[in-house]
C-alpha positions, 0 to 999 in steps of 0.5 A: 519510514515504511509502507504497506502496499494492498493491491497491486500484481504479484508480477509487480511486487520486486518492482513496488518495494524497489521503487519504495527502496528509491525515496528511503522507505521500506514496503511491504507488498500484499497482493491478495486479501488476507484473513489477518489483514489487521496484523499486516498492518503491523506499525506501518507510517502509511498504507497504499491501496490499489483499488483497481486490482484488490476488493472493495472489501479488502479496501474499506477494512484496510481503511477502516482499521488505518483510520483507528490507528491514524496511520495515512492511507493513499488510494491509488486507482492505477497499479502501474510503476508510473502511478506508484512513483507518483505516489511515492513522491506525494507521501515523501515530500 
């Protein structure tokens, strides 16, 4: 399985991809908006957002492009590691 993660603090990314490592999915982090951010998605299985630290721009085109592919979206309002375990543990199970 794998993951994109938008959002989040670029101090955090090793620990958000270490934390996806510990439930069996790969993650890829981007911390900041892109131009291509369609590309980015790539053929993720599910995408998580961290509304409290990326655009509400940024978080409606994510959500928008995720929805034409049906790929499964999870907004998290919190960046924390807490936050993400638990986030990881709904989308694993």
């Amino acid at each position: 399985m794998s993951i994109v993660i938008y959002g989040g603090h670029d101090r955090m990314e090793r620990i958000y991809i270490d934390e996806a490592k510990k439930y069996g999915v790969k993650a890829k982090v981007y911390t900041y908006g892109r131009n291509d951010m369609t590309k980015s998605i790539g053929k993720s299985d599910g995408i998580v957002i961290f509304t409290d630290t990326i655009s509400h721009k940024v978080a409606s085109t994510v959500s928008k492009e995720a929805k034409k592919r049906n790929i499964p979206v999870v907004v998290c309002h919190n960046s924390s590691k807490t936050s993400f375990g638990n986030t990881m543990k709904e989308m694993t199970c």
